[in-house]
C-alpha positions as CSV (number, residue, x, y, z in Angstrom):
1,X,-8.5,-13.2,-8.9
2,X,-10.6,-11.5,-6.5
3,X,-9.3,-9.0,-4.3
4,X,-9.7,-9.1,-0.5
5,X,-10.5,-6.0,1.5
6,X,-9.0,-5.1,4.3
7,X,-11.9,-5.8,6.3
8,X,-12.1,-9.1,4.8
9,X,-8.6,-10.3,5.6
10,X,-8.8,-9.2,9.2
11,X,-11.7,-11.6,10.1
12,X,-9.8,-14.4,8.2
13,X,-7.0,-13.7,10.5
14,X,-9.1,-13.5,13.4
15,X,-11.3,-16.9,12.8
16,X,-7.4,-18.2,11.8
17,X,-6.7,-17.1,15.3
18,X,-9.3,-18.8,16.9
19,X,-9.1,-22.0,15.0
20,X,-5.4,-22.3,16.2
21,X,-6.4,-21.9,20.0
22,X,-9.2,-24.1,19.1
23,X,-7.0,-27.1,18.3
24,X,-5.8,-29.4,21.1
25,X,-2.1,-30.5,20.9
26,X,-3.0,-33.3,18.4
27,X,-0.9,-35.9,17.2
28,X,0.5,-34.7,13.8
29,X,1.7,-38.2,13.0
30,X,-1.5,-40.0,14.5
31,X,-4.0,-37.9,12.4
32,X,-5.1,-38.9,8.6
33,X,-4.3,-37.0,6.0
34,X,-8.3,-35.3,5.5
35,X,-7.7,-34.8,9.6
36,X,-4.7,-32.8,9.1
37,X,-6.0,-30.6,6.2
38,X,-9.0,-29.9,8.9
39,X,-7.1,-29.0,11.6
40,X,-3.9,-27.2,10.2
41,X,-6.0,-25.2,7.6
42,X,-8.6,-22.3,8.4
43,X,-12.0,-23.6,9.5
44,X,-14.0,-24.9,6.7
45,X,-11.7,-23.2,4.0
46,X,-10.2,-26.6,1.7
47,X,-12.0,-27.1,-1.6
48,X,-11.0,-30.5,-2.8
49,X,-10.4,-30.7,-6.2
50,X,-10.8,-34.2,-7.7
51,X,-12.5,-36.0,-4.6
52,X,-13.1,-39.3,-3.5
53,X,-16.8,-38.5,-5.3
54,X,-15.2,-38.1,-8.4
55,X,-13.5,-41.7,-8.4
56,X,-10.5,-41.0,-9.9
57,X,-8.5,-44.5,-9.2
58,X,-5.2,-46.0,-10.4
59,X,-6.1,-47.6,-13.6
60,X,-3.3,-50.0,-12.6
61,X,-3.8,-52.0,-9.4
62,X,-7.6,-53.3,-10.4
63,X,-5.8,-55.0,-13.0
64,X,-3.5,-56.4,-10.3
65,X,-6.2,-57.4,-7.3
66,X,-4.9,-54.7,-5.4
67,X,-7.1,-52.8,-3.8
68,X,-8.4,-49.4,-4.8
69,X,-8.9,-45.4,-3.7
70,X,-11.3,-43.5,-4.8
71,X,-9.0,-40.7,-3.9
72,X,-5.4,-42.4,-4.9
73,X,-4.1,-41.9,-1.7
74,X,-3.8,-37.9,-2.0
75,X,-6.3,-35.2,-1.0
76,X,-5.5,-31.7,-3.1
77,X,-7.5,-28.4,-3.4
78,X,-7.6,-24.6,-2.3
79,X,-7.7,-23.7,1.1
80,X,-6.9,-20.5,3.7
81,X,-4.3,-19.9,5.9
82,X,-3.9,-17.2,8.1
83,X,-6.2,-16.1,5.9
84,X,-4.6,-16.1,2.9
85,X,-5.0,-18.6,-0.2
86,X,-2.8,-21.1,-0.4
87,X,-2.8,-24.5,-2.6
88,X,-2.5,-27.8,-0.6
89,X,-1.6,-31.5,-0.8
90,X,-1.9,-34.4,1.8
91,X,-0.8,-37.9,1.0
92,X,-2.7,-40.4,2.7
93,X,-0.1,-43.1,4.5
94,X,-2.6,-45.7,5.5
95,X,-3.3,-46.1,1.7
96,X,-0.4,-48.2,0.2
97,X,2.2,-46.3,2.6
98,X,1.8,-43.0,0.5
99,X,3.2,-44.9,-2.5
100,X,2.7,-42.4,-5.8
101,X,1.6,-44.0,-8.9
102,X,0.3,-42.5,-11.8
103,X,-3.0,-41.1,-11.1
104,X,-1.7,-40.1,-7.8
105,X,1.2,-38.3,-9.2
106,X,-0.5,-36.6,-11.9
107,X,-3.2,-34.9,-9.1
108,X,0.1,-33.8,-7.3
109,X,1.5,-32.2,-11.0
110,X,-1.7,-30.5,-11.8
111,X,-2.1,-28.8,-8.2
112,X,1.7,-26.9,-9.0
113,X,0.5,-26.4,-12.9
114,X,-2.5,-25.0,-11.4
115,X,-0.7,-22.6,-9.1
116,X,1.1,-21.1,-12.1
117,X,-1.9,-19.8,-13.2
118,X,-3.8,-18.7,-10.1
119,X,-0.7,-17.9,-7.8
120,X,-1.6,-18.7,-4.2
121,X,-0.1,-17.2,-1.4
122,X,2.1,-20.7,-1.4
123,X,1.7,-24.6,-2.1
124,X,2.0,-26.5,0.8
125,X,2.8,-30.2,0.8
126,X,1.4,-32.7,3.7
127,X,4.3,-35.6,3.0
128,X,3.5,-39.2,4.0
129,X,5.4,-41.6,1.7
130,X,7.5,-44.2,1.4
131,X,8.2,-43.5,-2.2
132,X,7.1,-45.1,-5.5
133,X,4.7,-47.9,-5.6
134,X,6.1,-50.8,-6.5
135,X,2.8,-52.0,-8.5
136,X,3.3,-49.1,-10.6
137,X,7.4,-48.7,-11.2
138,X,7.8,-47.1,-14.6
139,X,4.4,-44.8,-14.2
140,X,5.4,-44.1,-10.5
141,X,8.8,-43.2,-11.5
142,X,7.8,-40.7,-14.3
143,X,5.3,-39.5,-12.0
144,X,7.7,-38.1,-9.6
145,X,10.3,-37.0,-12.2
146,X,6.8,-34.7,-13.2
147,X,6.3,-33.6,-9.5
148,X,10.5,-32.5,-9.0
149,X,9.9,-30.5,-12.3
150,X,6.8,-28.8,-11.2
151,X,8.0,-27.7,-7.5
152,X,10.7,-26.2,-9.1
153,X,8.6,-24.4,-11.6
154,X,6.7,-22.8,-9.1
155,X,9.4,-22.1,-7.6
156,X,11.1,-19.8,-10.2
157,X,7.8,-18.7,-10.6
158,X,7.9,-17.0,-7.3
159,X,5.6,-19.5,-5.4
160,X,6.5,-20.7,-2.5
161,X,6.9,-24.5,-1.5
162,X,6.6,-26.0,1.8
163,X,7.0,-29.5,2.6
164,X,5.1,-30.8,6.0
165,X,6.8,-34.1,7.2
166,X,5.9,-35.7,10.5
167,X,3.7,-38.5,9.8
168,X,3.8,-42.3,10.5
169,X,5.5,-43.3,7.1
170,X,7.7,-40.8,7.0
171,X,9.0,-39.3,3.6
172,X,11.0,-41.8,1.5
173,X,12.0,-42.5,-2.1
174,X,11.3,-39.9,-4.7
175,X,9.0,-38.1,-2.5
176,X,12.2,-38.0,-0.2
177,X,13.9,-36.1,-3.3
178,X,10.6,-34.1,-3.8
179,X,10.8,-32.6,0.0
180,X,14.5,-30.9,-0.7
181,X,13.3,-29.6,-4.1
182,X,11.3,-27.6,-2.0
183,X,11.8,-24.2,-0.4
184,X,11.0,-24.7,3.2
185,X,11.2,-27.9,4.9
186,X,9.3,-28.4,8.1
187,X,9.8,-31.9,10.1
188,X,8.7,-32.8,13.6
189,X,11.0,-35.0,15.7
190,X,9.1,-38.2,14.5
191,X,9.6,-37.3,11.1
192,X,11.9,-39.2,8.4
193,X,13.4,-38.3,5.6
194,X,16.1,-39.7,3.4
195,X,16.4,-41.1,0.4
196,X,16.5,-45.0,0.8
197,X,14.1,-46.2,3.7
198,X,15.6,-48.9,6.3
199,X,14.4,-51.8,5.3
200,X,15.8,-51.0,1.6
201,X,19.0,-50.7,2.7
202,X,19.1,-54.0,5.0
203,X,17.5,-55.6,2.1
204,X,20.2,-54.5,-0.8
205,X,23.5,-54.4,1.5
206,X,22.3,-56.5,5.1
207,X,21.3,-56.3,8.3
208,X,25.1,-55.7,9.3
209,X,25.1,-52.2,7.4
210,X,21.7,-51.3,8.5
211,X,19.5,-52.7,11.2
212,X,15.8,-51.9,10.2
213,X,14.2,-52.8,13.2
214,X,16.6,-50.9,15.4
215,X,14.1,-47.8,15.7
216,X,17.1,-45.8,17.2
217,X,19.3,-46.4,15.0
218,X,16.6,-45.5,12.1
219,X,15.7,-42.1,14.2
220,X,19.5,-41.0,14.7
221,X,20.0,-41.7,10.5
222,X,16.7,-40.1,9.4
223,X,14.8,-38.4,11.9
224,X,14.0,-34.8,12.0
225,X,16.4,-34.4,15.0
226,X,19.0,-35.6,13.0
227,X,17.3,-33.5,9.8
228,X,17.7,-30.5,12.0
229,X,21.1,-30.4,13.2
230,X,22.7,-32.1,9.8
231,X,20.8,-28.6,8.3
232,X,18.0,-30.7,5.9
233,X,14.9,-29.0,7.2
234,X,14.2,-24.7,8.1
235,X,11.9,-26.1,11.1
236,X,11.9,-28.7,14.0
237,X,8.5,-28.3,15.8
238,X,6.6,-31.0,18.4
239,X,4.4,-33.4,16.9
240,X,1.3,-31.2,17.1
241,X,-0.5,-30.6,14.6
242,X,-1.2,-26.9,15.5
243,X,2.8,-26.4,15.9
244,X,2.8,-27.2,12.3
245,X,0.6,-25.0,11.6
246,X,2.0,-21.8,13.0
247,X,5.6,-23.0,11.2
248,X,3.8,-23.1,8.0
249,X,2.3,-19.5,8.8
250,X,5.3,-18.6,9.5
251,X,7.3,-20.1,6.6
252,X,4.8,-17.9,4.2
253,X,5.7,-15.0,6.2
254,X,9.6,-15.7,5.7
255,X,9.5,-16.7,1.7
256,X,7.1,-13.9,0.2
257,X,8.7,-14.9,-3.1
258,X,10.4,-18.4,-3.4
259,X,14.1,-18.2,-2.8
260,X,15.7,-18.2,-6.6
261,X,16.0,-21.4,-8.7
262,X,19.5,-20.5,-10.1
263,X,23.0,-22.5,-11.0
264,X,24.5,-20.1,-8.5
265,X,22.0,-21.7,-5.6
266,X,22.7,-25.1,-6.6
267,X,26.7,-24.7,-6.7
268,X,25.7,-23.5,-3.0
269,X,24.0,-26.6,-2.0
270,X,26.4,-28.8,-3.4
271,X,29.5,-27.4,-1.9
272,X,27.5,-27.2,1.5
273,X,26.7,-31.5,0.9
274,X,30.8,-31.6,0.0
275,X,31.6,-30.1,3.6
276,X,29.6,-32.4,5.1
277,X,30.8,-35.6,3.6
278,X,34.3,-34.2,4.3
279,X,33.5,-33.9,7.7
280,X,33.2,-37.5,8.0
281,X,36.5,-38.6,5.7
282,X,38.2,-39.6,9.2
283,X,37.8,-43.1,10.2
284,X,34.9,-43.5,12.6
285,X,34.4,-45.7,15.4
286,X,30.7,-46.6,16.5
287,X,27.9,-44.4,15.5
288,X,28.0,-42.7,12.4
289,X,25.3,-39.9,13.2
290,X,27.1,-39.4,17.2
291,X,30.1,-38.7,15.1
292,X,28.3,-36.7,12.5
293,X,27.0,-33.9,15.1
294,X,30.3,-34.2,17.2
295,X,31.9,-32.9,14.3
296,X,28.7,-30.1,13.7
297,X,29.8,-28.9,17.2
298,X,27.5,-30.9,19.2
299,X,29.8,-31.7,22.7
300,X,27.6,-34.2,24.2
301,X,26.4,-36.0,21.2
302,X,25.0,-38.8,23.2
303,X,22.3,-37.1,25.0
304,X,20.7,-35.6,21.7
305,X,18.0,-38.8,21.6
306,X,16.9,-37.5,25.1
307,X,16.7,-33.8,24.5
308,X,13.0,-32.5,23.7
309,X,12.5,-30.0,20.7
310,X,13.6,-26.5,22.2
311,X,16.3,-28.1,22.9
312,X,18.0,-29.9,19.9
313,X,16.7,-26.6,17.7
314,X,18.9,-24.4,20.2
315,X,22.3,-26.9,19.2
316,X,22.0,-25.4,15.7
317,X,23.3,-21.9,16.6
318,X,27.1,-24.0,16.9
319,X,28.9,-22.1,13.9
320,X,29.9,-25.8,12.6
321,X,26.1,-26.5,11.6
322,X,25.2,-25.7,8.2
323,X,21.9,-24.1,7.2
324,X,20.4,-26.1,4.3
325,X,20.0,-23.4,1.8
């Protein structure tokens, strides 16, 4: 790997500087995925690896009449930030809702293999999912098993992860599981992340248990407000584009080696999700999630909906809230 002078790596930072003023408060969640990589990254810095050019498709949905990508629905490469090298990932939402299938899968397992050997300044993951395609179960399935295994691999390697989730589908499904293998979690208040999506649990247990068109109710259960003050993501910035940026920045400045991959960190997190449940072994009546940050120390749980950013991130210093890791 080449080294970079000092000289070098103060105009990076500078023309990293300038980009970031540069940027208008774009939409995170209206942008594509190629839109974000231009905008959040240092000018001109992503090298795609495996490109649209390239043609590297699902073998599987030609075979199927679905339509294909010539990218798979995920942009990877090199890039700078803040001047410094860092390996990068962007699902592409509008292309089968982010679903990962085998091809798209294996691009996401050969960027973290790849980072082993070449160890960027961190991996950063663009999430825009809504899990496993369905036209692919088995391969999709295996896919993200092979994802899970390789974030954590870097990880005890001493590269740090950071998951970016703010845009229209949300992050669902395996990807969902994928996001809190990860060191740092960054969501904006339009993110969503969970495991099931809505309309998977209306459609396995009813309306009656979950309303999927009541975009409310969906926010309160999965948004990044809700993320944020239930302690499931490190960061809860406005849905700009450039705010993700600088918490990504500042992520790599908090994690210059990836937190440990140990037994002793897992027991953590699992007695940390045990508090929680217990939290809600009372009966409840009405909202689950107002009842959820009432007992987090949240007084006037009603109003969180209407509070901007600043705002809900200032709740979390309450003693009752848990920090996810």
């Amino acid at each position: 790997m080449t080294a970079t002078t000092p000289t070098a790596h103060a105009n990076a930072v500078a023309a990293s500087a300038a980009s970031t003023s540069a940027v208008a408060a774009n939409s995170y969640a209206e942008c594509s995925a190629r839109e974000r990589l231009a905008q959040l990254l240092d000018p001109g810095s992503f090298h795609e690896w495996l490109p649209p050019a390239e043609r590297v498709m699902s073998p599987h949905l030609a075979q199927l009449g679905v339509p294909s990508a010539f990218d798979d629905g995920v942009a990877i490469g090199r890039a700078r930030l803040d001047g410094r090298t860092v390996f990068v990932a962007a699902q592409e939402g509008a292309f089968m809702g982010g679903g990962v299938g085998e091809v798209h899968g294996a691009k996401l397992v050969g960027l973290l293999r790849r980072a082993l050997r070449e160890r960027p300044a961190a991996v950063l993951l663009l999430l825009d999912s809504g899990g496993v395609r369905l036209h692919e179960a088995n391969a999709g399935l295996i896919a993200v098993s092979e994802v899970m295994r390789a974030v954590l691999d870097a990880r005890d390697a001493g590269i740090p992860v950071i998951a970016l989730i703010g845009a229209a589908n949300g992050c669902f499904g395996g990807m969902g599981i994928v996001a809190r293998c990860t060191d740092f979690v960054v969501m904006s208040d339009l993110g969503r992340l969970a495991m099931s999506g809505p309309e998977v649990i209306e459609a396995s247990h009813g309306v009656e248990e979950f309303d999927a068109r009541d975009r409310a109710l969906v926010w309160r259960t999965t948004g990044g407000k809700h993320r944020w003050l239930s302690g499931d993501c490190d960061a809860l910035v406005e849905d700009e584009v450039v705010a993700f940026r600088r918490a990504a920045i500042d992520a790599m400045d908090a994690l210059p080696t990836a937190r440990a991959v140990t037994l002793e960190a897992l027991e953590a997190e699992h007695a940390l999700l045990a508090r929680r449940l217990a939290l809600l072994d009372a009966p409840v009546s009405g909202d689950e999630a107002l009842a959820l940050w009432r007992q987090l120390g949240v007084e006037d749980a009603a109003s969180v909906p209407d509070l901007d950013v600043a705002e809900v991130v200032a709740l979390r210093t309450g003693a009752a809230v848990p920090e996810h890791r």
